[in-house]
C-alpha positions in Angstrom: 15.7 12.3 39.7 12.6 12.8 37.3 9.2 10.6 37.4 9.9 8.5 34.1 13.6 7.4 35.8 12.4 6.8 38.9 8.9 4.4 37.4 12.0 2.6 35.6 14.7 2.0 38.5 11.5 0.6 40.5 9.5 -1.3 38.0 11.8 -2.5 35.2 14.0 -5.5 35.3 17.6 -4.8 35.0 18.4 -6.7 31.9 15.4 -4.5 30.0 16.4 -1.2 31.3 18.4 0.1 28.3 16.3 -1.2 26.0 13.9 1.2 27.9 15.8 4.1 28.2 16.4 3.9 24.5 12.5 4.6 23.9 12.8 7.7 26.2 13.3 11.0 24.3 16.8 11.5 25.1 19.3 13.8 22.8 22.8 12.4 22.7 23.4 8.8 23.5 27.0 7.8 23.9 28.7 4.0 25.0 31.8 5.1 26.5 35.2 2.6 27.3 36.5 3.7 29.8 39.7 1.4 30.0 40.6 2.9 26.6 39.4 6.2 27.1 37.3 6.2 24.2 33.6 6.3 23.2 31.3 5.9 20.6 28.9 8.0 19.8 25.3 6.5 19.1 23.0 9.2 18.6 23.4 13.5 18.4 20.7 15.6 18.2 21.7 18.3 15.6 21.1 21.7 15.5 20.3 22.4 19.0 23.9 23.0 21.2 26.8 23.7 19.6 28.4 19.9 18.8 30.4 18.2 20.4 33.7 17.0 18.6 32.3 13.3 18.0 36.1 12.5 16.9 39.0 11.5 18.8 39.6 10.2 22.1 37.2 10.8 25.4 39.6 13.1 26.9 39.5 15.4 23.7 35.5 15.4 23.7 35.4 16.3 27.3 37.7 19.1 27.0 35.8 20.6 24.2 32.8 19.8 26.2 34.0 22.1 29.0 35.3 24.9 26.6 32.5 25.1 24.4 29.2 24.0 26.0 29.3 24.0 30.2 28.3 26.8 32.1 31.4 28.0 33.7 29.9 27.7 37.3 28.8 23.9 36.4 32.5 23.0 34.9 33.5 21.6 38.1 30.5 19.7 38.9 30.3 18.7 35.2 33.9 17.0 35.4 33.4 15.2 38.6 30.7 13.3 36.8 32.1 12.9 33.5 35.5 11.7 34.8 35.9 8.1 33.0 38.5 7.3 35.3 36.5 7.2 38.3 33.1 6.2 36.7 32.9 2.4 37.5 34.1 3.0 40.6 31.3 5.5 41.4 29.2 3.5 39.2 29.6 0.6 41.7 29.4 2.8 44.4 26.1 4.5 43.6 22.8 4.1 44.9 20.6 2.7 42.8 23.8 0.6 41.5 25.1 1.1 38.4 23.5 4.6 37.9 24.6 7.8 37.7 23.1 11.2 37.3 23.7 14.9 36.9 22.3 18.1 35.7 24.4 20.9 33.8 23.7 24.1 32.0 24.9 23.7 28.1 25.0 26.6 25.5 22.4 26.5 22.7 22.7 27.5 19.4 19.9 30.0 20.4 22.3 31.7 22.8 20.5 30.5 25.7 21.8 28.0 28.3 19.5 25.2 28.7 19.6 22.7 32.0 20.5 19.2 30.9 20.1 15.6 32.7 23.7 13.6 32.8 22.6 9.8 33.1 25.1 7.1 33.6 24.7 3.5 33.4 27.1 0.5 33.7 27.0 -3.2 35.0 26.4 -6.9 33.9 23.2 -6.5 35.9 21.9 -4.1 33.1 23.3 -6.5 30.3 26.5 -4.2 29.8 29.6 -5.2 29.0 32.0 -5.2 31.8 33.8 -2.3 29.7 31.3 0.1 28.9 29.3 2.7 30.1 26.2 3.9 28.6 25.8 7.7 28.8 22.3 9.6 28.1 21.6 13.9 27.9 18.3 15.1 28.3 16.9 18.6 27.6 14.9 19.0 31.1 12.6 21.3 29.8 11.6 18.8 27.2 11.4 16.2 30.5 9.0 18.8 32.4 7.2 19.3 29.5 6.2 16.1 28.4 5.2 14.8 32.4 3.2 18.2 32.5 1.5 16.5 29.4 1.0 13.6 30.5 -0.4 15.0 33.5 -3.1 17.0 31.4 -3.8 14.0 29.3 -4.4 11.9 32.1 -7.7 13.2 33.4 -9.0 13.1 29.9 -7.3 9.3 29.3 -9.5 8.6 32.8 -12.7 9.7 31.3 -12.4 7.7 28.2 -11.5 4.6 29.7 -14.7 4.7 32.6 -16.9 5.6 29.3 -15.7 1.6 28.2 -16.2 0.6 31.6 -19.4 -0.9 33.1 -21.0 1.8 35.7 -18.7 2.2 38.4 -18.9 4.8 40.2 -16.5 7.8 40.4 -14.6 8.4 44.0 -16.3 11.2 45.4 -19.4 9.6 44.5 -18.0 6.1 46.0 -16.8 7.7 49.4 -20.6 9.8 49.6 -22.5 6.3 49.1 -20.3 4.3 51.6 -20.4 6.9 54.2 -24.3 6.9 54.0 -24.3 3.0 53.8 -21.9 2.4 57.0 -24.6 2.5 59.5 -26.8 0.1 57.7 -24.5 -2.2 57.5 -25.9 -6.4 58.5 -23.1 -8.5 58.6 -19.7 -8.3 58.3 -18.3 -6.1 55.5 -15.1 -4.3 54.3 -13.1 -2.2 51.8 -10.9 -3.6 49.4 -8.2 -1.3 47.8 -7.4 -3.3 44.0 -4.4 -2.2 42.2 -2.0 -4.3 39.7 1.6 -4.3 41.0 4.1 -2.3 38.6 1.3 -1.8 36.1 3.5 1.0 34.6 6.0 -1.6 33.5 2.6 -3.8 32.4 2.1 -0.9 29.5 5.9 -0.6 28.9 6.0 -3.9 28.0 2.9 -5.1 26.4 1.6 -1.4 24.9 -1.1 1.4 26.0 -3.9 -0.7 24.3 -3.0 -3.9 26.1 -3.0 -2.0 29.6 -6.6 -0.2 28.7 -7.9 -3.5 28.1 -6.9 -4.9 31.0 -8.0 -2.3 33.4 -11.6 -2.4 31.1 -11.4 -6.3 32.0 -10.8 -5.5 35.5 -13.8 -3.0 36.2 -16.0 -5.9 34.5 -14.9 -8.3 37.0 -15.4 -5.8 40.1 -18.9 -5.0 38.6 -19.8 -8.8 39.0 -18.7 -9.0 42.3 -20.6 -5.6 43.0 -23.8 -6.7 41.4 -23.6 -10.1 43.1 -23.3 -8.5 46.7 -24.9 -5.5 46.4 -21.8 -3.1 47.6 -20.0 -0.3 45.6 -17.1 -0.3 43.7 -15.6 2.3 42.1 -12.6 3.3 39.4 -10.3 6.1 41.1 -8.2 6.5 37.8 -4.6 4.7 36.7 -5.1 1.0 37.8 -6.8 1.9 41.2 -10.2 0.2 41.7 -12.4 0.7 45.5 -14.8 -1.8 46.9 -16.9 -1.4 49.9 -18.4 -5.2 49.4 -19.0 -8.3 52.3 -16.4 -9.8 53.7 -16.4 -13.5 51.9 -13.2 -15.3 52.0 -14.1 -17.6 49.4 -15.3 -14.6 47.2 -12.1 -12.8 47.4 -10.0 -15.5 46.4 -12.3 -16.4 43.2 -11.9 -12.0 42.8 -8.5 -12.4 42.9 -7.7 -15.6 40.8 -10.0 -14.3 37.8 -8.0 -11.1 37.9 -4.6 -12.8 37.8 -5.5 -14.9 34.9 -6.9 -11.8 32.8 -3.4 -10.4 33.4 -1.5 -13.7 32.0 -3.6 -13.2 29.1 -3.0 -10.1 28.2 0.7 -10.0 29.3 3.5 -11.8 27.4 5.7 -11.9 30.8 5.0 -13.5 34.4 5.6 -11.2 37.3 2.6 -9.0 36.8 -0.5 -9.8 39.8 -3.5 -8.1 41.2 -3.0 -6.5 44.8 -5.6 -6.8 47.2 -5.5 -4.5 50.5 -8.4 -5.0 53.2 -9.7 -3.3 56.0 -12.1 -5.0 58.2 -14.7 -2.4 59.0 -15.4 -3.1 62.5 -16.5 0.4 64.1 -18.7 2.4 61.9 -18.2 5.5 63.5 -14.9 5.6 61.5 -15.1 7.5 58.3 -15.4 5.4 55.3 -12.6 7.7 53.4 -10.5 6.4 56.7 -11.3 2.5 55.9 -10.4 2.9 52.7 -7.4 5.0 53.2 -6.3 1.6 55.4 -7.2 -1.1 53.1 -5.1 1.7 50.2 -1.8 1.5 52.8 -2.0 -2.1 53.0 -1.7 -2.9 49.5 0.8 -0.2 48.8 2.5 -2.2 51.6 2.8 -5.0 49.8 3.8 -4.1 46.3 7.6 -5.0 46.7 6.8 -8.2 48.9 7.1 -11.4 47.3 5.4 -13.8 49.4 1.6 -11.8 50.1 -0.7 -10.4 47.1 -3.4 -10.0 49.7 -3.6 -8.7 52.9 -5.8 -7.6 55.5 -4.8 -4.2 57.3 -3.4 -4.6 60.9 -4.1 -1.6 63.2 -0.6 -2.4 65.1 1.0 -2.4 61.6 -0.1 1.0 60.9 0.3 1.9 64.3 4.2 0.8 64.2 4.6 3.3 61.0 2.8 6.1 63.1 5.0 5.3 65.6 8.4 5.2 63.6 7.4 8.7 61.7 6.7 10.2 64.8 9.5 8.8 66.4 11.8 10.4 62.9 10.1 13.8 63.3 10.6 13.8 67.4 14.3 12.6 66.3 15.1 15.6 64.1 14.0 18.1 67.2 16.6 16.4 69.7 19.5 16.7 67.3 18.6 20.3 66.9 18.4 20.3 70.9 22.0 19.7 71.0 22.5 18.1 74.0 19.4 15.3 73.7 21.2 12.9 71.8 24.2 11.9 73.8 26.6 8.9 74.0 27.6 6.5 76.5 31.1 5.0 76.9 31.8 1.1 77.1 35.0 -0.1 78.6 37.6 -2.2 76.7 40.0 -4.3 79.0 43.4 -6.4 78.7 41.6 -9.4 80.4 45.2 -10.2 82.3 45.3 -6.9 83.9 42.0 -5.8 84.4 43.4 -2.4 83.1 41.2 -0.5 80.5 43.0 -0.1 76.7 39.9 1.9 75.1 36.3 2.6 74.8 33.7 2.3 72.1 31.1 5.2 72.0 27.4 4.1 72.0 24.4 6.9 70.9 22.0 7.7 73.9 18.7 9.1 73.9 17.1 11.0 76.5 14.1 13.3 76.1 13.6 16.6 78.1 11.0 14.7 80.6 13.9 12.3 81.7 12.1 9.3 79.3 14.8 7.4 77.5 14.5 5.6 73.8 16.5 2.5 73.5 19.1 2.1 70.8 17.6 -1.2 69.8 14.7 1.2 69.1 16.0 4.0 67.3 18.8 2.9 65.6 17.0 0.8 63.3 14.4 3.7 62.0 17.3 6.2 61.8 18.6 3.1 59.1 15.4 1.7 57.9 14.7 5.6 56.7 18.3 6.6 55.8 19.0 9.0 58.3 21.5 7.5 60.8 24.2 9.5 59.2 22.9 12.6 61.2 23.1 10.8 64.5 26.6 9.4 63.8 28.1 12.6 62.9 26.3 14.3 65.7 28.1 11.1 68.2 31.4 11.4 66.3 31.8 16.1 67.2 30.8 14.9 70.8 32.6 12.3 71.7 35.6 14.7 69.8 34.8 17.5 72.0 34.4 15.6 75.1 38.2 14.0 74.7 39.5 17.9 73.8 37.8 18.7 77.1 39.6 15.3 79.8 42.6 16.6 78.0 42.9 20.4 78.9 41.6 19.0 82.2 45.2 16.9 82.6 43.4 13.4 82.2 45.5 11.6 79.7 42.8 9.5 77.4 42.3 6.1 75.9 41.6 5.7 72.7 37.7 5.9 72.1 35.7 4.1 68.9 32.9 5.9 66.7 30.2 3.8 64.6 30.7 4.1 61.4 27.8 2.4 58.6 28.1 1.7 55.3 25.1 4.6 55.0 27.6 7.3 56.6 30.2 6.1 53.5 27.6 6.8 50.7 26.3 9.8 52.1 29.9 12.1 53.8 33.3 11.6 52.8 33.9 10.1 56.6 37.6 10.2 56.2 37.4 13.8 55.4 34.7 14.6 57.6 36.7 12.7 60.7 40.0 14.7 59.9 38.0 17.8 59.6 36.9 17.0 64.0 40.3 16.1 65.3 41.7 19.2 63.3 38.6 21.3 65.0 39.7 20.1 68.4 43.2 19.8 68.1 43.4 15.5 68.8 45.7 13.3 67.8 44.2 10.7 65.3 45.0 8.0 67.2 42.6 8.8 70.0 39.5 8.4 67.4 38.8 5.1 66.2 36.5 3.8 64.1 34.4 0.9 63.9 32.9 -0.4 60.3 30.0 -3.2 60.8 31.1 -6.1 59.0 28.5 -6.3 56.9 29.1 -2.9 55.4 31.9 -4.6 53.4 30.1 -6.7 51.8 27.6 -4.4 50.3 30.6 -2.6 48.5 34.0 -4.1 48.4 35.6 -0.9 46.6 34.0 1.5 48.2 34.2 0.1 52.3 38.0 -0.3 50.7 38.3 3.3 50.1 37.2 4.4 53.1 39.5 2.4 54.8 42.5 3.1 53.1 42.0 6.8 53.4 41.1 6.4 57.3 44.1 4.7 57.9 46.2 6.9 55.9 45.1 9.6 57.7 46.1 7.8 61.1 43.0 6.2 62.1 42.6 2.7 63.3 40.2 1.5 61.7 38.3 -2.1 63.9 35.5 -4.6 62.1 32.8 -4.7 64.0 30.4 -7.5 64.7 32.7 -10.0 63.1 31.0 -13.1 62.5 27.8 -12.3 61.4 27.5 -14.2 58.5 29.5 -12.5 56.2 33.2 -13.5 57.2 35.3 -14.9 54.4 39.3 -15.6 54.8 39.4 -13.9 51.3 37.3 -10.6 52.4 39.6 -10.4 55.1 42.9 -10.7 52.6 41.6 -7.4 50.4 40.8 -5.5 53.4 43.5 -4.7 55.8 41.9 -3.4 59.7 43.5 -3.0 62.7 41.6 -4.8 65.1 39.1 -7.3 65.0 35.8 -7.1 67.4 34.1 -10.7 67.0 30.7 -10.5 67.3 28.5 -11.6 70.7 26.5 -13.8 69.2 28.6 -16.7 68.9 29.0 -16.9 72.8 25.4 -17.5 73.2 25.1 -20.9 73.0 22.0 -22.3 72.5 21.0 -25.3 74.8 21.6 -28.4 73.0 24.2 -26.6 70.4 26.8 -25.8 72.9 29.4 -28.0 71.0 28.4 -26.6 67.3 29.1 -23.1 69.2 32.5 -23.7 70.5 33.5 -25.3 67.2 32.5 -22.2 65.3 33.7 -20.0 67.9 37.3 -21.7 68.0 37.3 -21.6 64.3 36.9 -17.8 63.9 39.3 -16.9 66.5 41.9 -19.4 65.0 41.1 -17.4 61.6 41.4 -14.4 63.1 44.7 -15.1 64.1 46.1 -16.2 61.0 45.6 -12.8 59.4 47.6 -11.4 62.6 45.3 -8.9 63.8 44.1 -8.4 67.2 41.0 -9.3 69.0 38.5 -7.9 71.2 35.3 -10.3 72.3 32.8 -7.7 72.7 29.3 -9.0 74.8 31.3 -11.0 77.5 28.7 -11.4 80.5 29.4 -14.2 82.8 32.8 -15.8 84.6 32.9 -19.1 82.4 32.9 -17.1 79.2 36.1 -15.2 80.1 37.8 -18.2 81.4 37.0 -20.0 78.5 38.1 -17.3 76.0 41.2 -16.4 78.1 41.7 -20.5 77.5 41.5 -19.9 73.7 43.9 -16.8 73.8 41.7 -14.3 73.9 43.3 -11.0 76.0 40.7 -8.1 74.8 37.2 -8.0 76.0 34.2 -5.9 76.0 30.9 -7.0 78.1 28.7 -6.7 81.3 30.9 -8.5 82.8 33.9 -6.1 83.2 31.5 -2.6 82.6 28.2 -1.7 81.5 27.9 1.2 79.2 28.5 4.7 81.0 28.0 8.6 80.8 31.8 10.0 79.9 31.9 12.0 83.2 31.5 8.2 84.5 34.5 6.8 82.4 36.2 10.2 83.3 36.6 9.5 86.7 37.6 5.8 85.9 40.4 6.5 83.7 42.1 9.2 86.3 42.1 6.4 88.7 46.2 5.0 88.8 46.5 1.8 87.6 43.1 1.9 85.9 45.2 2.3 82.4 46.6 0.0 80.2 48.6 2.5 78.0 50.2 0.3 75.0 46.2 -0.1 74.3 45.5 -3.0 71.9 48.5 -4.9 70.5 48.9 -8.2 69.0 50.0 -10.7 71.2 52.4 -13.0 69.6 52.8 -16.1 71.2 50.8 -18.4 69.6 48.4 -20.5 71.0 48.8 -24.1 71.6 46.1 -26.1 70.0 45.3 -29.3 72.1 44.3 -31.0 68.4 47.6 -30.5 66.9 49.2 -31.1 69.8 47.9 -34.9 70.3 47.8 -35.4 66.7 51.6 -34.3 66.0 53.0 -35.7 69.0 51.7 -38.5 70.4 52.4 -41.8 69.4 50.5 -44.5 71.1 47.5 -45.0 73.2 50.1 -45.9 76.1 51.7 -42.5 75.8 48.3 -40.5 75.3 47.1 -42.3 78.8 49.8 -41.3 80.2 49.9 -37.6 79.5 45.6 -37.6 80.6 46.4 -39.8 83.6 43.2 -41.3 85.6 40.1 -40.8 82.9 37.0 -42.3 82.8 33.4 -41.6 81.2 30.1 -41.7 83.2 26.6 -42.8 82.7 24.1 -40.8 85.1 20.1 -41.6 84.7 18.5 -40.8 87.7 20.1 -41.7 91.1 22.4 -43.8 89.6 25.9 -43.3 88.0 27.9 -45.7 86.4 31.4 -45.9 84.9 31.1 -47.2 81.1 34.6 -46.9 80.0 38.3 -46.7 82.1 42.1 -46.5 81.4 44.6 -48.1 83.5 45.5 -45.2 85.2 42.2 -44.8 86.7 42.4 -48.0 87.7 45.6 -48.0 89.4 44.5 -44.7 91.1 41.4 -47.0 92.8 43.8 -49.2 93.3 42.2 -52.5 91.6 42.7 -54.4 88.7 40.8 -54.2 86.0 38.8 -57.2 86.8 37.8 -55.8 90.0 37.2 -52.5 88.8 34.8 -54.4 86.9 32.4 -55.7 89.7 32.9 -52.0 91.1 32.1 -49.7 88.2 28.3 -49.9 89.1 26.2 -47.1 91.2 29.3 -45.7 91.7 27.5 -43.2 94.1 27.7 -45.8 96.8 31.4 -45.8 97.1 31.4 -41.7 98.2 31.1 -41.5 102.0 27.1 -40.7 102.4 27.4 -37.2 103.5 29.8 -36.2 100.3 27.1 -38.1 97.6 24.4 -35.2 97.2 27.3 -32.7 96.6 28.5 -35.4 94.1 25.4 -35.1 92.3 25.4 -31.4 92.7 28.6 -31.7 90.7 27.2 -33.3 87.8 24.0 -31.1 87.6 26.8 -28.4 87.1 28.5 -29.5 84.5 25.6 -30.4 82.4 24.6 -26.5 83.0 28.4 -25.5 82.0 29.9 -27.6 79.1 32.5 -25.0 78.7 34.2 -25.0 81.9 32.8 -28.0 83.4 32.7 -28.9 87.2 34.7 -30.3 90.3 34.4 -31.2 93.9 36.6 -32.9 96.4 35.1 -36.1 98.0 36.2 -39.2 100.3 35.7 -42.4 98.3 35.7 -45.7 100.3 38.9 -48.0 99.2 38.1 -52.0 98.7 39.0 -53.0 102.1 37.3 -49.9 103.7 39.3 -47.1 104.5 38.8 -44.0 102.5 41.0 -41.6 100.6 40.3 -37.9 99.0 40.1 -37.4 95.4 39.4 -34.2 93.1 37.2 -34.8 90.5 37.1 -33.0 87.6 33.9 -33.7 85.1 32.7 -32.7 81.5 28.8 -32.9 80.7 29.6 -34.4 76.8 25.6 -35.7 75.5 22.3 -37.5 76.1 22.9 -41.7 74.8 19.7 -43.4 75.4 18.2 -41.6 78.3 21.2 -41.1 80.4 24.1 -38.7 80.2 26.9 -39.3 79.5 30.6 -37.3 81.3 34.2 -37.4 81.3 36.0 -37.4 84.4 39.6 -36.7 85.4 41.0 -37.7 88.8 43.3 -36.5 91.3 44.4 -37.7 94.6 44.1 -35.3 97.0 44.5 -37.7 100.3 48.3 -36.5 101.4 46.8 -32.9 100.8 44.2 -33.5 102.9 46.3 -34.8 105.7 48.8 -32.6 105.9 45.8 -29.9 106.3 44.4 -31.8 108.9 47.6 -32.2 110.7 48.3 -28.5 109.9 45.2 -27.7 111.7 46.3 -30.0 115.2 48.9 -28.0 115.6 
């Protein structure tokens, strides 16, 4: 935009924002309704452009506004903007929220066509009512003119402030001195970079005079400090202040208190504090410009953090922002490259079958001397800066051309997933941009999918809906990625309609000691899931138990390191040409649903005699060292012993005795198992001495359940295995 809007979008509060606009030196301001399609016009410059018809409806005054006073080439443009019955849509949409802006050429009364700023503004955050958008035009000329002024004026402004400052020195003069003093230095000392955070909005609020007399008390306060040392300090212009002083904790913090209080009392509003950025000098070989230039970066660091007003510079801080800017520029060569920036292929599986049903595409990174950059590395910059629209596009034409290519090579594909972030949907029209690929290389829509983070639809219900709606209209599936992240809602989920669900990994990591909390969640978003009728896919499955425990909860689709690691397409070429290797009806809902042991026992059974009798032999366990007892039984488990419960009850103690000897350490081995696996559990098959001294075989079957005073506690399940194990034995006689 323009200096004076951008000092306003970052340093005003919302709710004062119009009332600061309205001191800018703007020429028409309008509050337009859209529902009604009418306006109101507040202020009109006259006698500069030929005049707008400032009665009748909206649709009148933007028709006369075409006809009479828009260049012909910026008619189009002009009308895109202007169109009230998109506006708070787009307003909502935009980025900052709630503002729009444009530039178009109107005809002056001189016969000259003059650039003009478009600036629309709507939302309760600003204090608008729900219905009304304000609209602002501004002459840019007048704009250029008046920074270019300010620009001028401000050198001069400088001068007369530092002649009502004590003697501080001037910057050139500062950096001479402290290069001189660096080698002299006794002690430990430092540069201190002084600046007041959103001082701009400071003299916005409380006046010119006001912020001259607090940057005359703040010179007085570094002189003190100077004087008291013996360092420099300097006043660089604006609120920027340099110190080259010792380092004294103690000192700083007095510095820094004294200074916040000469801001309450000049200011009528809270929010306004000093910023203090350090740099330890530590080698004085380094350039005092350099040290200071480091203690300037740390402050301008902080200016938008809410928890630290001071902070001392960290080389590996500065050294991660080297870092991430090189790693941007060495970014923007290897997309130029071409073929640098690649993309890996994932498997997706029907968990019954084994058979692959899809892919999801996943951006790769390797440099011309074979190095590779990680994902979990670039990704992030390529969003923390803005840019990952220019890798996804780049992954979205080659994963396009790479299916056009299996294809004329007779390989029938799977369907194959592109990322999609809520940055791509502000910055391309990704429906538009995806149907312009699969019409380049001649694919079906259904072979591209896309994936939307989940997220991304919480940032922007109405535009995330959009997109979706004009993806799947299109014929795109469209999947939610990452489900589960901490944004899921059952009333999200009923305004936007996807095809297929991916949960998100997380929730299969189960924290030791949380395992329970885990499942619960866990069972809880897939049951949800469900409801809305929508598949699933698990993505980030990695071990045996996990799949047998989701295949338990109803889970068919599956993603992870278990089934396939990420591969180069040539890779999931060859695997998809295998026969057999393809699941063709892909990802469908499966309909039966799934029996809930919960609703089962609390809709169906009716006594404690019936519910025994469905479990059969339980009981529950205490183990604490090398001892295990039984704490609590049914009667089936004691009929399976075959004792009453009065004898079971001289029995139930270090129950590990009863196991023939050579079978109790793989008893034990059994427990330590479950308590690693309180998903799936453990068994083992063991000979247990009867009370008069013969033995039988019994399966056990054991759940780790929690720690209760020291020992831990299990459930158990029994089965008798002993005619099993004798017809084996007699089997093997034969």
């Amino acid at each position: 935009m323009f200096p004076f809007l951008d000092a306003l979008i970052s340093d005003c509060p919302r709710d004062r924002f119009i009332d600061q606009l309205k001191h800018t030196a703007y020429d028409e301001l309008m509050i337009l309704v859209p529902a009604a399609g009418e306006y109101i016009s507040v202020y009109h410059s006259d006698g500069r452009y030929f005049s707008p018809a400032l009665d009748g409806t909206y649709a009148q005054l933007l028709e006369y506004a075409s006809g009479h006073m828009v260049h012909p080439d910026d008619r189009e443009t002009h009308m895109a903007l202007m169109d009230i019955s998109t506006m708070e849509q787009r307003l909502s949409a935009s980025v900052p929220k709630g503002i729009l802006s444009g530039t178009a050429r109107y005809l002056w009364l001189d016969g000259q066509w003059h650039d003009m700023l478009h600036l629309l503004v709507g939302g309760e955050e600003f204090g608008i009512p729900e219905d009304q958008v304000y609209f602002f035009l501004y002459d840019i000329q007048d704009i250029r003119e008046r920074e270019e002024g300010q620009h001028v004026n401000t050198a001069a402004h400088t001068e007369r402030l530092r002649k009502m400052m004590p003697d501080l020195l001037t910057e050139n003069t500062f950096f001479a001195l402290a290069q001189q003093r660096l080698h002299h230095l006794e002690g430990q000392w430092c540069m201190l970079a002084v600046d007041v955070k959103h001082f701009k909005l400071f003299k916005e609020l409380n006046g010119q005079d006001k912020g001259d007399r607090l940057l005359i008390r703040f010179a007085e306060r570094i002189h003190e400090v100077v004087e008291f040392t013996g360092g420099l300090g300097c006043y660089r212009g604006q609120d920027d202040f340099g110190l080259l002083v010792p380092f004294d904790q103690a000192m700083i913090d007095r510095l820094f208190s004294t200074l916040r209080q000469d801001i309450d009392n000049l200011s009528g509003t809270s929010g306004f504090y000093p910023l203090f950025g350090i740099c330890m000098i530590f080698d004085t070989d380094v350039p005092a410009l350099e040290h200071f230039n480091h203690a300037a970066l740390t402050a301008e660091e902080i200016k938008d953090d809410l928890r630290f007003h001071i902070r001392v510079y960290d080389p590996d801080t500065h050294e991660q922002h080297v870092e991430e800017f090189r790693l941007l520029s060495d970014f923007k060569n290897a997309i130029a490259r071409k073929d640098e920036i690649s993309f890996h292929i994932q498997p997706q599986v029907n968990v019954d079958t084994g058979r692959i049903v899809g892919g999801e595409s996943l951006a790769r990174w390797q440099k011309p001397d074979g190095t590779t950059v990680s994902p979990t590395v670039f990704v992030p910059i390529l969003e923390k800066y803005g840019i990952i629209t220019d890798l996804d596009v780049h992954v979205w034409e080659q994963v396009c051309a790479w299916l056009r290519k299996i294809i004329d090579s007779g390989i029938r594909p799977v369907p194959v997933s592109v990322n999609v972030s809520r940055i791509n949907i502000f910055a391309v029209d990704v429906p538009e941009r995806l149907e312009e690929l699969t019409a380049k290389y001649g694919l079906d829509h259904s072979l591209l999918e896309v994936e939307i983070t989940e997220s991304a639809y919480i940032e922007d219900d109405q535009r995330i809906q959009g997109a979706i709606a004009g993806l799947r209209k299109k014929g795109f599936r469209v999947l939610m990625d990452d489900f589960g992240s901490g944004y899921s809602s059952l009333n999200m989920l009923h305004n936007i309609h996807v095809d297929v669900i991916k949960l998100d990994a997380q929730f299969l990591r189960f924290t030791f000691g949380e395992e329970q909390k885990g499942i619960n969640i866990l069972e809880s978003i897939i049951s949800m899931t469900k409801s809305l009728s929508t598949p699933i896919i698990v993505e980030g499955v990695e071990t045996p138990a996990l799949v047998r425990y989701l295949k338990d909860m109803g889970c068919k689709y599956m993603q992870g390191f278990h089934y396939y690691r990420p591969m180069p397409p040539d890779q999931f070429e060859a695997l998809i040409s295998i026969p057999g290797n393809v699941d063709e009806k892909g990802v469908v809902l499966q309909r039966n649903k799934q029996l809930h042991v919960r609703e089962f026992l609390e809709d169906s059974v009716y006594s404690d005699a019936m519910l025994n009798n469905i479990l059969g032999p339980v009981a529950f366990y205490g183990w604490n060292g090398d001892n295990v007892d039984i704490i609590r039984f049914n009667n089936q488990f004691a009929r399976f012993v075959r004792l009453d419960a009065g004898a079971l009850e001289e029995r139930r103690y270090h129950i590990q005795n009863l196991f023939v000897e050579e079978d109790r350490p793989k008893f034990f081995a059994m427990l330590e198992d479950a308590y690693k696996d309180r998903i799936n559990g453990a068994k083992g098959l063991f000979r247990v001495y009867n009370p008069d001294g013969s033995v039988f075989w019994t399966q056990v079957l054991v759940y780790y359940l929690r720690n209760e005073n020291g020992r831990q506690i299990y459930y158990g399940s029994l089965t008798d295995m002993t005619e099993v194990m004798s017809l084996r034995d007699r089997i093997k006689r034969l």
